[in-house]
Structures are given as structure tokens and as C-alpha cells.
C-alpha positions in Angstrom: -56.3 -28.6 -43.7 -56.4 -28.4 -47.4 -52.6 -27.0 -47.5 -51.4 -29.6 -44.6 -53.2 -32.9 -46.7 -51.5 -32.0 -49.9 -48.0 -31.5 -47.6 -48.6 -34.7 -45.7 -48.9 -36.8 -49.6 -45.8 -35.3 -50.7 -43.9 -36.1 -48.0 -45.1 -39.6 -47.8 -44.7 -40.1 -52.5 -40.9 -39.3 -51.4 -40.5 -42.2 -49.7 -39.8 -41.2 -46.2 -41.0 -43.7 -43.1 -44.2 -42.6 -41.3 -42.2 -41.2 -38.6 -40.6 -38.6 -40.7 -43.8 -37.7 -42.6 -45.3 -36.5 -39.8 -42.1 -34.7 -38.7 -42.1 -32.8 -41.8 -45.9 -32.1 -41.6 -45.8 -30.9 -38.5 -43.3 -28.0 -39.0 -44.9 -27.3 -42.3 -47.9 -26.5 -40.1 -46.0 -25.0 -37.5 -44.6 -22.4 -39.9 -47.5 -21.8 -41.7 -49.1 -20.7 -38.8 -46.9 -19.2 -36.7 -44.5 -17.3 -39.4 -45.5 -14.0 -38.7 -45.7 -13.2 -35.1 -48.0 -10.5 -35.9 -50.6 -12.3 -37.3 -49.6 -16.0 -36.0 -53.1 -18.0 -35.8 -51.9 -21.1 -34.3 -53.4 -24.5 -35.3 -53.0 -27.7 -34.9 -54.5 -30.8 -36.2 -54.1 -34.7 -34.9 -53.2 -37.6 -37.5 -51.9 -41.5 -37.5 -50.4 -42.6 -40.6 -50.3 -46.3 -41.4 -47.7 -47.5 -44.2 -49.3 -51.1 -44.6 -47.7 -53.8 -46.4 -50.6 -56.1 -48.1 -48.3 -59.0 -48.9 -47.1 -59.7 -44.8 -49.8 -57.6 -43.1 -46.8 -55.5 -41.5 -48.1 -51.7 -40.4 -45.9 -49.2 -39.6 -47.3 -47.1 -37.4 -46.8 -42.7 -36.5 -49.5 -40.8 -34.4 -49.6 -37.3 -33.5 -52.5 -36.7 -30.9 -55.2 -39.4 -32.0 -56.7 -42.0 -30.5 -55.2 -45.4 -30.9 -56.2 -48.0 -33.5 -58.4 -51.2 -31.9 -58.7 -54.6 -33.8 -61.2 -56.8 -34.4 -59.3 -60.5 -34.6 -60.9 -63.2 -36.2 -62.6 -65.1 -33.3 -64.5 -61.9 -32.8 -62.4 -60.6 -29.8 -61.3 -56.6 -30.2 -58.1 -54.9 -28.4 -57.2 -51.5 -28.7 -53.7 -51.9 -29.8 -51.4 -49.0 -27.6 -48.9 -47.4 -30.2 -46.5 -44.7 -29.3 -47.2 -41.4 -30.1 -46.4 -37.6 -30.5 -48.0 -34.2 -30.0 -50.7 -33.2 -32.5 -49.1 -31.6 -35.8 -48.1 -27.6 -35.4 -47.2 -27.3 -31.9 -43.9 -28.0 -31.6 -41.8 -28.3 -34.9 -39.0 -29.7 -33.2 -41.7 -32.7 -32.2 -40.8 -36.6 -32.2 -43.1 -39.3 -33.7 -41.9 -42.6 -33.0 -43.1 -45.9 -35.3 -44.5 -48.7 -34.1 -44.9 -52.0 -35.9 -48.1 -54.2 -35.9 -48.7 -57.5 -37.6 -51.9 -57.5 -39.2 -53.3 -61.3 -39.2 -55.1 -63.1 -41.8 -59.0 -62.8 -40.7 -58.0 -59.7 -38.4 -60.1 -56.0 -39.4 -58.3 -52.6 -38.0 -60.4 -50.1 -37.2 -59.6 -46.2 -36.9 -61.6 -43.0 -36.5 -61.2 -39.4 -35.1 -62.9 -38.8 -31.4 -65.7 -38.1 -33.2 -67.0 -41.3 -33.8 -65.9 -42.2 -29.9 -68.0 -39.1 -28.3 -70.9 -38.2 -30.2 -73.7 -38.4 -28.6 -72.4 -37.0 -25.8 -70.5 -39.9 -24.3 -66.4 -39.8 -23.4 -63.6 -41.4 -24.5 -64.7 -44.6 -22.2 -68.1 -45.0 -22.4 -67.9 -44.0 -26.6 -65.8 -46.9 -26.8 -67.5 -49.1 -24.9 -70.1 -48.9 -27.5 -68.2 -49.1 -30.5 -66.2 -52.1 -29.1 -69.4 -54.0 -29.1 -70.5 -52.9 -32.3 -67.4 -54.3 -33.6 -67.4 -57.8 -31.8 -71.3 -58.2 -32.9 -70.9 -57.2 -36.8 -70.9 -60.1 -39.2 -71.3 -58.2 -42.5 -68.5 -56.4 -45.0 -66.5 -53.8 -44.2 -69.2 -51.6 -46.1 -71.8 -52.7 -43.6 -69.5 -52.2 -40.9 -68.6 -48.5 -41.4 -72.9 -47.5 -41.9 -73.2 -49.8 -38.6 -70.4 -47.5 -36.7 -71.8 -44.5 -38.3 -75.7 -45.2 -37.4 -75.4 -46.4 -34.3 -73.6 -43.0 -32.9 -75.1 -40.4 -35.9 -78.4 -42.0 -36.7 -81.8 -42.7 -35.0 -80.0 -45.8 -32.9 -77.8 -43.1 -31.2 -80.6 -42.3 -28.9 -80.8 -45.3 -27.2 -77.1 -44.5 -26.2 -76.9 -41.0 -25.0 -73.8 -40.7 -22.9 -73.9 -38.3 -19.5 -72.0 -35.6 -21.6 -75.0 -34.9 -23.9 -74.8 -31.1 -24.1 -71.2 -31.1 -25.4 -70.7 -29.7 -29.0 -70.9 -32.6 -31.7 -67.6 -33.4 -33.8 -67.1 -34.5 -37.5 -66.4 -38.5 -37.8 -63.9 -40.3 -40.1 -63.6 -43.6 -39.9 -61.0 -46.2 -41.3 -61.7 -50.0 -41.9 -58.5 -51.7 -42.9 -59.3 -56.0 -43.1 -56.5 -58.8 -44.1 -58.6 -61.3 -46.1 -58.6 -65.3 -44.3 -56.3 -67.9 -45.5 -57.0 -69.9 -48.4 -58.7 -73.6 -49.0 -58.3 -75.9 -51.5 -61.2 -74.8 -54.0 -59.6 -71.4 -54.0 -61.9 -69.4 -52.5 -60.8 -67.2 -49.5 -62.6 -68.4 -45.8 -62.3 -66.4 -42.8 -60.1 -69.1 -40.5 -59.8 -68.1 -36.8 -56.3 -68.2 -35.8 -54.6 -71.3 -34.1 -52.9 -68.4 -31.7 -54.4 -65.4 -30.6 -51.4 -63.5 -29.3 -50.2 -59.9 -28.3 -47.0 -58.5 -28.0 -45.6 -55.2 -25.9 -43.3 -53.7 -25.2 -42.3 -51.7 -21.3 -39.6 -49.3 -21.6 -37.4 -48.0 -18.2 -39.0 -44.9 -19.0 -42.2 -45.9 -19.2 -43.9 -47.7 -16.2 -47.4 -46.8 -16.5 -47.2 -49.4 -19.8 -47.4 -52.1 -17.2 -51.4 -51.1 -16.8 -51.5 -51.0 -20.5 -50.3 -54.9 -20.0 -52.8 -55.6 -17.7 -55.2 -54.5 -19.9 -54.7 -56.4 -22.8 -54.2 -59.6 -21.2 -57.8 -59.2 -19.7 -59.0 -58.2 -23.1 -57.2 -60.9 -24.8 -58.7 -63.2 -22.1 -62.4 -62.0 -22.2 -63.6 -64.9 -22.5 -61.9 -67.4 -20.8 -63.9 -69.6 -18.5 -62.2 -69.0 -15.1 -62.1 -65.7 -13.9 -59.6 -66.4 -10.5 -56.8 -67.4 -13.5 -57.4 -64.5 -15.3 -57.0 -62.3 -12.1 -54.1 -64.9 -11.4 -52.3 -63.9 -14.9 -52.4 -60.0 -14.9 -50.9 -60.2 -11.1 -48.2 -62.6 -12.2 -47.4 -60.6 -15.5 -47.3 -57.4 -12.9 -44.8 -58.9 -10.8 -42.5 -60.3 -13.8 -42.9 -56.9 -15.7 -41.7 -54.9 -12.2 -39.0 -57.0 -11.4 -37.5 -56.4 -15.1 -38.1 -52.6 -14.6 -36.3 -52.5 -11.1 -33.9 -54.7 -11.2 -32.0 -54.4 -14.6 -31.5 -51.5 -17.0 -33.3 -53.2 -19.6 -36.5 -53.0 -21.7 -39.2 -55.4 -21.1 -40.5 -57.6 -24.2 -44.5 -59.4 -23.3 -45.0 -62.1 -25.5 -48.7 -63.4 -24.4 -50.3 -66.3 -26.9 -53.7 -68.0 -26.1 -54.1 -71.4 -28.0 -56.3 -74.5 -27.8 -60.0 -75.3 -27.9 -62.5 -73.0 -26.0 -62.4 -75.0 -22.5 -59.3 -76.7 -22.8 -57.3 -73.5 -23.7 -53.0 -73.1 -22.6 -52.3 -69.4 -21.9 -48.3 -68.7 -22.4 -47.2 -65.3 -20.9 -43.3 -64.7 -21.9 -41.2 -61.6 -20.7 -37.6 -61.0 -22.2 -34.9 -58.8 -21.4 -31.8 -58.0 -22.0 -30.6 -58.6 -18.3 -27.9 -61.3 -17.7 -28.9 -62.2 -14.4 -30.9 -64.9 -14.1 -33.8 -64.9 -11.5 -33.7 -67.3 -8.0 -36.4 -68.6 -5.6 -36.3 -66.6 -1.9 -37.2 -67.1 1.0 -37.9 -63.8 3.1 -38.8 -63.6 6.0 -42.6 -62.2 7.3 -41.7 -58.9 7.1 -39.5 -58.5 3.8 -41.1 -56.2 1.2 -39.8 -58.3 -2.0 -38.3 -61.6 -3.1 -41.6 -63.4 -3.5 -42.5 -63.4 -6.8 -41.1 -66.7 -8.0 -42.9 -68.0 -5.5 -45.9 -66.8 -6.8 -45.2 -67.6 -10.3 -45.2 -71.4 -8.8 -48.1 -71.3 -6.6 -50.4 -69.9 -9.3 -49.1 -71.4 -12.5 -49.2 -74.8 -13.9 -46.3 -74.4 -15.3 -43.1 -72.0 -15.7 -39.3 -71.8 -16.4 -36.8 -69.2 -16.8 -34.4 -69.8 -20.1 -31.5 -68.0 -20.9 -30.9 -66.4 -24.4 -28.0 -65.4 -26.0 -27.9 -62.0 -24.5 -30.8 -61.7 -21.3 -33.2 -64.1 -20.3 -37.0 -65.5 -20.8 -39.2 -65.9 -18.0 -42.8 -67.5 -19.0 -45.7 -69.1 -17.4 -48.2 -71.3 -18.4 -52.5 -71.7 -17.8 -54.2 -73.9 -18.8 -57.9 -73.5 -18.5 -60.4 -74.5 -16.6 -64.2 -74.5 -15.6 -63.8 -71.8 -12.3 -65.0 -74.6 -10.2 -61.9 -75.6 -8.8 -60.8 -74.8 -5.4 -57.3 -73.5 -6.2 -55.3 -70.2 -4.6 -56.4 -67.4 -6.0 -54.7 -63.8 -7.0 -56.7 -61.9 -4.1 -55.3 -64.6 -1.8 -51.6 -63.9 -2.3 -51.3 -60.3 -3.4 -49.7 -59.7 -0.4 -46.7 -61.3 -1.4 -45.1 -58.1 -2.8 -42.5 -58.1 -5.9 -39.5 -60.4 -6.5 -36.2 -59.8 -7.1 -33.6 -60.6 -9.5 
């Protein structure tokens, strides 16, 4: 580890993008390690490397077998944010590490750690972070605080009031990372945490990657954990399902979800957005009872307020709009019209 941190500085003080550092360091490892087949001891070790950029809040982001980053906004709310990702360093020398950029907002804390801080105490990946999320969204102290509250509440006499079902699995060492973006600032010159006007996440569905389209039902319910009506929540991650499908079946294209949550708590708009690149531009159907698809625009107007489709200079927009309200109302609900199927282009 000693031999791999000093490679992994060097390559990262020439200047290479986080992508290629951990290129490099992984066939350092890899030959370090496996040189000599007769006495090959194979290792490997996981790593994320952030380049940050204080000025914009920009991170560029490589990770090699580690868990993903989550961040704490500054209403309180925390999301794991998904990056793309590679094998851990020294298995395959010949390995890819794509980048991923995140935009780090004023107010916003990141928070990263090795499994270690997710599992001890004999808990798994989910249940670990069920506790740490919490931890996270309850905190109101500096980052200093923060990392001893993460810490004590897995490692120290707290931890026993949260022993997960896997308690007789072998402890591992904790790091932990807390990178924050200090608030805007007022007019005396002193720096306030301001909760943003928009609380918005962005992702991206490749072709070759359908299972993101869970990831994108996840972070809409995460990004919407508190909004008041829970049939418009379910309504949102069925719609944003159907418009994510439709771009993966019927065009060659990636998909782009653009979701931003803005307003009051209680009189909230939720705007859900999918681009792509395809040029043709979506239609209203009418199948008949026992067609399996051209029904989603039809669910995009029976469950939201609003929508549109509006063409760019190369592909298209689709969006929706909610706007919330107290879950008294007697409107259609997802569960109601899930039958419907997928829609077509």
C-alpha cells in the first residue's frame, strides 16, 4: 500500500485526469505483484480519486471497486450519487476507469469512506447505510463533529445499539472523507449556509446500460423524500420509467434525466426532463385492448399537470411537471394505470 500511495501521487503531480491515474496505478500494482510468476502474490486494493475544483465546485470523478460517494445537500436531504466505475486496482492492467463529473453546490457536504465505515458492526452494505444516511441528514455541527459522529456511532459505545444480522463477520479499517462547499455569501460578508432555490439531479442511461433506469428510480424517490403526496411520487418514477424505456428501445441514443424540485415545502413544482439525441419526435396512440405498447403519452397526460415534448437542435426534450399537493386528493394513481405498458416513439 505504501509503494502503490506514493505511485498513485506521482501520477496524479504529472497532471494526468483521474481516469488515467488510476490506469497507471493499477498496472503499477499489477506488475508489482504479478512480475514473477514464481512468486506472484496477487493484490489488489479499491480507490476513488476526486480532482475537485474549489472555485466552481466541479469534481471529476474515477473509481476502482469502492463504494459510491453520497451527498448531504443543503436542505438536509442525502443521495448517493451513482458514478461509473472500474475493477479494483491490480487485477487487470489493461483495466478502464471512466470519469464522471459532479457539481458540488454551495451549502452541499460529500461524504466518502471505505466499506468499513458501512459494515462494521456487522451490518451489510444496506442496512450500514441506512445508518450512516441518517446520521448524515440529523448532524448540524462542522465537518470535525461530523467525521467523530460517523466514527462513534459505528466504532464506539453507540454502535451497540445498532448491531446489524451479520455480527460475527471480521471487522474492517475505516477511512472516511468529508469534502463541504461553503453557502453563499450576504451582505455583512460573512458566509450563511442558504438552501438551494433548486434541488436537482442529473443522470445519465446509456444503450448499454439498462439497469441505470433503477438507479433513476431511486434517486427521484430520494430526491423526493419528503414530498407530501406519496401517489405523485409513485406517479413520477413510473412516468420517468416509461420515458427512460422508450429512449432506450426506440432510438440509438443515450438518455440525459434532468430532474429539479423547486418551490416552498407544500406548494413545490417537480420538472422531470429526458433528452436524447433521437430525431423522431414522440405521438399520442391509441392501441387497442390488447396492444403491449404505445401508451405512454397517455400516461404522461393522465398523471401530470403538465408536459410537452420540444425539439432541440439535434434530438428532442420530453418533460413533465408536478406540482405538489396534500395526498388528499382523489386523483389516478401510478398503481391504477401500470398496466398501460411502454410507449413508442
Amino acid at each position: 500500500m505504501g509503494q502503490l500511495r506514493i505511485a498513485l501521487r506521482a501520477y496524479a503531480s504529472e497532471g494526468h485526469r483521474p481516469d488515467a491515474v488510476l490506469s497507471r496505478a493499477s498496472r503499477f500494482l499489477h506488475g508489482i505483484t504479478n512480475g514473477d510468476a514464481e512468486k506472484a502474490d496477487p493484490r489488489f486494493a479499491t480507490c476513488l480519486y476526486i480532482e475537485a475544483d474549489p472555485a466552481t465546485g466541479v469534481l471529476e470523478i474515477a473509481r476502482a471497486g469502492h463504494p459510491d460517494p453520497a451527498i448531504r445537500m443543503a436542505d438536509g436531504t442525502v443521495l448517493t450519487r451513482p458514478t461509473a466505475g472500474g475493477l479494483p486496482l491490480g487485477i487487470d492492467p489493461d483495466a478502464d476507469y471512466p470519469t464522471t463529473t459532479l457539481a458540488l453546490e454551495p451549502g452541499e457536504t460529500m461524504l466518502i469512506c471505505t466499506d468499513g465505515l458501512i459494515e462494521t458492526g456487522g451490518h451489510d452494505l444496506d442496512t450500514g447505510w441506512q445508518r450512516i444516511r441518517a446520521i448524515l441528514e440529523e448532524h448540524k455541527g462542522d465537518l470535525e463533529e461530523l467525521a467523530d459522529a460517523l466514527v462513534q456511532a459505528v466504532h464506539g459505545p453507540s454502535s451497540h445499539h445498532t448491531i446489524g444480522p451479520l455480527a460475527d463477520r471480521r471487522e474492517d479499517d475505516i477511512a472516511v472523507l468529508l469534502l463541504a462547499r461553503e453557502g453563499e455569501t450576504c451582505g455583512c460578508g460573512d458566509t450563511v449556509t442558504v438552501p438551494p432555490r433548486i434541488r436537482r439531479t442529473v443522470l445519465t442511461v446509456a444503450q448499454a446500460e439498462p439497469e441505470r433506469i433503477a438507479v433513476a428510480r431511486q434517486q427521484l424517490r430520494e430526491l423526493l423524500h419528503d414530498w407530501t403526496g406519496a401517489d405523485q411520487v409513485d406517479s413520477a418514477v413510473l412516468l420517468v420509467s416509461e420515458m427512460l424505456t422508450n429512449v432506450l428501445v426506440h432510438t440509438d441514443a443515450d438518455a440525459l434525466l434532468t430532474v429539479e424540485v423547486t418551490g416552498e415545502v407544500g406548494e413545490r413544482r417537480l420538472r422531470v426532463e429526458v433528452t436524447d439525441a433521437g430525431d423522431d419526435l414522440p405521438h399520442k396512440r391509441h392501441p387497442g385492448e390488447l396492444a403491449s405498447s404505445g401508451r405512454g403519452l397517455l400516461l404522461i397526460e393522465l398523471l401530470a399537470d403538465t408536459w410537452g415534448v420540444d425539439p432541440r437542435g439535434e434530438g428532442k426534450s420530453i418533460w413533465f411537471e408536478l406540482y405538489e399537493s396534500d395526498g388528499s386528493g382523489e386523483g389516478t394513481v401510478a398503481g391504477d394505470v401500470a398496466e398501460f405498458g411502454s410507449w413508442d416513439a
